[in-house]
N, C-alpha and C positions, 0 to 999 in steps of 0.2 A: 515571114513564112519561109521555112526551108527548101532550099530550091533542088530538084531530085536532077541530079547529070541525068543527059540523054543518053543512050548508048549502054556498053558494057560495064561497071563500074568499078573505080581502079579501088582492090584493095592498100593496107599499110601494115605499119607492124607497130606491135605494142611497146609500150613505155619498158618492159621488162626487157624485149629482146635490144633496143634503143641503151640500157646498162648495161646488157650484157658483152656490144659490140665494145661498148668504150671501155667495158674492164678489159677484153680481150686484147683492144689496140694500145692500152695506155701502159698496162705490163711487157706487152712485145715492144714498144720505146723504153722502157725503165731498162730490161735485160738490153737490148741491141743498145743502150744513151744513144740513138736518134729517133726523130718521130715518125711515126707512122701512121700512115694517112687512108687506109683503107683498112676495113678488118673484114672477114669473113666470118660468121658464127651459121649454127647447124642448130634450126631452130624445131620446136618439138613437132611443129605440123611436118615435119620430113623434108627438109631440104635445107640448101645450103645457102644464104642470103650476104650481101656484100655492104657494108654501108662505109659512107665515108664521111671519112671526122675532120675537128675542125680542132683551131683552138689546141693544139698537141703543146704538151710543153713537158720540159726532161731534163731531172737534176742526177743526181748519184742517188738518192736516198727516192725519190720518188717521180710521177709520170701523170699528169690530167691527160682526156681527151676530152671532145663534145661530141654529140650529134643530136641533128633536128629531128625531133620526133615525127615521119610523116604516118597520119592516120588515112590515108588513101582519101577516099570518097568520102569515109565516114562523121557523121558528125559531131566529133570529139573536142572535150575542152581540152584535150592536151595537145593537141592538132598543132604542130611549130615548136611545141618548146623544146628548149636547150637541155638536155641532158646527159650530165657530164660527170664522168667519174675519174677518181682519185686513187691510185695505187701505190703504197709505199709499203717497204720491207718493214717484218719484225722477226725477231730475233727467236720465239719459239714457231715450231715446222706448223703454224694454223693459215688457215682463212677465216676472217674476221668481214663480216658483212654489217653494214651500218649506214645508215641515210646522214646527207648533210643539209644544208640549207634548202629549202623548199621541197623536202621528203618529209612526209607526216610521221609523226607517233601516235602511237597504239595508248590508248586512253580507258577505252573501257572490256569489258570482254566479250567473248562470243563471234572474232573475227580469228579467223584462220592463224593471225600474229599476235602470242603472249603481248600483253597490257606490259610497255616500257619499252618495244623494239621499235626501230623502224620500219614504218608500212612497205615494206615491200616482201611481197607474199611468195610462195613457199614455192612456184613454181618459178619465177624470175630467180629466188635464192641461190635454185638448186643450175640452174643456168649458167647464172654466175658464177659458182662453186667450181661444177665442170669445164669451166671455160678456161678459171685460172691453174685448175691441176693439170689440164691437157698443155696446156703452155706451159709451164713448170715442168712437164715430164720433158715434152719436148727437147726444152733445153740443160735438162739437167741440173735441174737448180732446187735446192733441197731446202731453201728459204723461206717463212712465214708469209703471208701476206693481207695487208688490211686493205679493204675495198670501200672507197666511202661514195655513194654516189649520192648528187645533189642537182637538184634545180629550178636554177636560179630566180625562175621566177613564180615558183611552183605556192608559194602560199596567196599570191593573185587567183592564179588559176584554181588553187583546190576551193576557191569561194561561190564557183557555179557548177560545185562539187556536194553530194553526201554527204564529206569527208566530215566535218564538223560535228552534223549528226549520230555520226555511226561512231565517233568520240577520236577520231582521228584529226589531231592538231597539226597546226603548223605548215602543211604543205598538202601535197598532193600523194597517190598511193602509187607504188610502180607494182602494173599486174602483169597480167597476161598468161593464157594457161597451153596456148598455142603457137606465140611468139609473132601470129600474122591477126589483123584485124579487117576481118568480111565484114563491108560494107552493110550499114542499115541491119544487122544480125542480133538477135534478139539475143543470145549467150549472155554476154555482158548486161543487161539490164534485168533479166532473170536474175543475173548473180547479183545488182543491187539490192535486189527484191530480198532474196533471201539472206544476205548479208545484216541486212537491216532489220528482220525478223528475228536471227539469230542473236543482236545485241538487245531489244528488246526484251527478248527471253530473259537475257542475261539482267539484265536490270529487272527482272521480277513480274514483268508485263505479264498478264494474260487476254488482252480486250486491243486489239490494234482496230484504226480506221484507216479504211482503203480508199485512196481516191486516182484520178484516170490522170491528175497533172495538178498545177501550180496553183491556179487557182480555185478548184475543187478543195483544195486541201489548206486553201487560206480561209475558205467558208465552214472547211467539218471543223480548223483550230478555233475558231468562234465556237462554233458547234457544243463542243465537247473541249473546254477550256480545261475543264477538271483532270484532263489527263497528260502525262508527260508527252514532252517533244516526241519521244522515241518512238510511242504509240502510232504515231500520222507516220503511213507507209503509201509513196507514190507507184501506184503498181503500173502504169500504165492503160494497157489494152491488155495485161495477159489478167484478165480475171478469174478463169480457172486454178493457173498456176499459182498465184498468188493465195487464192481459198486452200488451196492443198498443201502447199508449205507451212501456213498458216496451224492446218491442225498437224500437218507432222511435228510441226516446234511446239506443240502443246496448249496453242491459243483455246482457251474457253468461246470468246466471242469475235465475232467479226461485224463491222461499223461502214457500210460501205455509203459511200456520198458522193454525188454526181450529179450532172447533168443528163436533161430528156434522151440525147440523142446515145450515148454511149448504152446508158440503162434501158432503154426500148427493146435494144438487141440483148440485155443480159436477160430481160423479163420473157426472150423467147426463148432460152437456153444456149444463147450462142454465150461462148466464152473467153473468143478472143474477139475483142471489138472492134481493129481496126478498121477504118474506113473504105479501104480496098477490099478486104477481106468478106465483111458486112454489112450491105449500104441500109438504110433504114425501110424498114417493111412498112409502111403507110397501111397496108392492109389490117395490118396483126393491130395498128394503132387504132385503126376504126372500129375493129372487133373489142377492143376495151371497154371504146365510148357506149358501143350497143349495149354492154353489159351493166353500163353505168347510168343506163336509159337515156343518152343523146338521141334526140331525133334525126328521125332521115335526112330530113332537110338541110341540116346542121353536121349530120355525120359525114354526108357525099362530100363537103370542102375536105375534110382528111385526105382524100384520097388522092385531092391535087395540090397539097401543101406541099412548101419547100423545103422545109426543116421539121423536126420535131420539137424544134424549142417553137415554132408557130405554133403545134397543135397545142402542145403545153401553152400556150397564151389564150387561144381559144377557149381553152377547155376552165381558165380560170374567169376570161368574159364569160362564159356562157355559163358559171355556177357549179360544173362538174368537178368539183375539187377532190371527190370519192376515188375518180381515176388515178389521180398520183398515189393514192392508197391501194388500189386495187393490181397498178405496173410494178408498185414498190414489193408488196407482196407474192409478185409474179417472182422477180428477181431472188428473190430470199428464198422461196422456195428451190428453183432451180438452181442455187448454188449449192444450198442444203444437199440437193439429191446428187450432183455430181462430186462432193464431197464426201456422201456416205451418212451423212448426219454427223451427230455426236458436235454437236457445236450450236449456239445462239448467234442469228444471223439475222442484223437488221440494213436497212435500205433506206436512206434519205436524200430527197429530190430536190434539187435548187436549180436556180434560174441563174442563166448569164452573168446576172448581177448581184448574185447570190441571197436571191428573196427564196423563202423555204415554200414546198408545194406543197410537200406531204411525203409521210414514209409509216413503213411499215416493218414488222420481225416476226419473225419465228424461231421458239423456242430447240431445236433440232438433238 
């Protein structure tokens, strides 16, 4: 389980602005032939940020640095890695921007990076870009430059990554759209969301299945095996944002699969289901079962249950199987209305261990 720091929580900085320190300090060693060990770069959240590199090394023709990626608090698979960039002269007046060893390529379409480039996206690019003309102007130097960044051990890491999915080989993606990474900040995993909807598209999808994590979404691939990888989209807790994205990119249909506890709170209209945000209404749960003709006697344990995957246990002891019909069709509906319609929206309920309960759709 993820352990939350007490106290105020330290942010970091992105893999993007993490390149763009070391293009900054590995060209001021190329120009000065000695290394330099501190760079400063003016990062797009507005302010001026200092990192310090490692690993400098300086020929006549070109300059590495490193530095360690810190993601502050947050809990990032890039959190420590090495990333290190490569700057050497060429002979027409360009900047040439390109990934090396453990920087992904672009595989499929519908990412922000033409299919052949290296995944580093468009705001790191443009970083980098500026970093190495401000230093060029500076010193007067009217010289080409190729920028290769790489790291080193970035195709381990891009493996508890999208990156695969989204058709991005080989390594990991250097992002960043603010240069600083807030702690536990839902920006970046929204942008997975939609990232991954956006390559869907692109591969001709219209019918994605939404689930809340890992395992939800190991049970809809069972599920619904008939459909491509690209299809299973882990939205999280944002199930709004994810329905909305969903019909802006033109999806026909929505496939949602989960577990009691998450779907309990979509079947009352809540839409962001975290756990701090929406603890689970036992009330709203026992007004189902009434519906579903549970007796009294039987309905009052709802009210002091500890979980909703209890009451989902009960409710399939006690024969009431209509109920995971009746929650399922709650949810479908309430995502229907805060989407607007215009979409086919189904809902399918599993247990911990991925036995099926029951689900339901509507046509929207």
């Amino acid at each position: 389980m993820l352990e939350v720091p007490n106290g105020p929580l330290r942010r970091g900085y992105t893999t993007g602005a993490c390149a763009t320190a070391c293009t900054k300090g590995a060209l001021l060693s190329l120009i000065r032939q000695e290394p330099v060990r501190t760079s400063r770069i003016f990062i797009p959240a507005g302010e001026w940020v200092d990192f310090q590199l490692q690993d400098v090394a300086v020929t006549v023709d070109a300059a590495s640095a490193t530095t360690i990626k810190d993601g502050g608090d947050d809990p990032d698979a890039t959190h420590g890695a090495r990333i290190v960039s490569t700057v050497s002269w060429l002979d027409a007046p360009d900047v040439v921007i390109d990934g090396g060893v453990g920087v992904g390529r672009v595989t499929k379409p519908g990412l922000p990076i033409p299919v052949g480039m290296a995944a580093i996206n468009p705001v790191p690019r443009k970083m980098i870009q500026e970093a190495v003309e401000e230093v060029l102007a500076e010193y007067g130097v009217s010289r080409g430059v190729k920028v290769v960044i790489s790291v080193p051990d970035g195709e381990r890491i891009a493996k508890k990554t999208l990156n695969e999915r989204l058709g991005i080989l080989g390594g990991i993606s250097i992002l960043g759209t603010r240069g600083i990474v807030v702690p536990f900040s839902t920006a970046s995993y929204k942008a997975s969301i939609a990232y991954a909807m956006n390559v869907a598209k692109e591969q001709g999808i219209r019918t994605l299945v939404l689930t809340t994590g890992g395992r939800s979404e190991k049970y809809a691939m069972k599920m619904f095996s008939e459909l491509p990888v690209e299809a299973f989209v882990e939205m999280g807790d944002f199930v709004g944002f994810s329905a909305k994205h969903a019909k802006r990119t033109g999806m026909t249909e929505l496939r949602f699969v989960g577990m009691m506890g998450k779907f309990s709170k979509v079947a009352q209209g809540i839409m962001m289901v975290h756990a701090k945000s929406a603890p689970i209404d036992f009330g709203f749960l026992e007004s189902i079962a009434a519906d579903v003709g549970v007796p009294d006697q039987l309905r009052s344990q709802i009210l002091d249950a500890n979980t909703a995957s209890q009451v989902g246990d009960w409710m399939l002891e006690w024969g009431y199987t209509t109920f995971f019909e009746r929650l399922a069709h709650a949810c479908c509906a309430h995502v229907l209305a805060h989407i607007g319609g215009g979409m086919r929206i189904s809902t399918d309920l599993t247990t911990l261990n991925g036995d099926y309960l029951g689900g339901a759709y509507i046509d929207g």
